[in-house]
N, C-alpha and C positions, 0 to 999 in steps of 0.2 A: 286834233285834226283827224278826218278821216276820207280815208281813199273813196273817193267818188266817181265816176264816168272816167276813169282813164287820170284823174289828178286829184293832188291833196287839197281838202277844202279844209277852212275852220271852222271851227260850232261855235257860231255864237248862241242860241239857247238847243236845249233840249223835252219832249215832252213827252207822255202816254198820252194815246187816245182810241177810240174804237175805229178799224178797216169796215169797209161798206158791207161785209159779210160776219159782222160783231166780231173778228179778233182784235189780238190787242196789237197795236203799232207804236210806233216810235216815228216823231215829226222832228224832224232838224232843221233851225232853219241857221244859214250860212253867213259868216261876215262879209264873206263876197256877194251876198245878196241872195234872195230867192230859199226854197226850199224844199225837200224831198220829204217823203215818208216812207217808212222799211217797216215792211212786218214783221214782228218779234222775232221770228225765228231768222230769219237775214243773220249774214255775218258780217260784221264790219270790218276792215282794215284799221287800226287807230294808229298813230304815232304821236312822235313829240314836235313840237317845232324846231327848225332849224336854229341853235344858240347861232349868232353873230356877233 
């Protein structure tokens, strides 16, 4: 899971690819649907899922 706009989303996949200015980024795209990309240096939030 990781802290997104204000909530936890899950990663369903993750990948490298090149930002419009050749760096290197990081694509996630989400269980909940949709997708972001963070450039390398970004800091993520991770955690764990909630056990129930």
């Amino acid at each position: 899971m990781i802290g997104y706009e204000g909530e936890w989303r899950t990663v369903k996949a993750a990948r490298t690819d090149r930002g419009p200015m050749g760096g290197l980024a990081v694509v996630v795209t989400w269980e909940e649907g949709g997708m972001a990309r963070f450039p390398a240096g970004d800091e993520l939030l991770l955690g764990e899922p909630d056990s129930a």
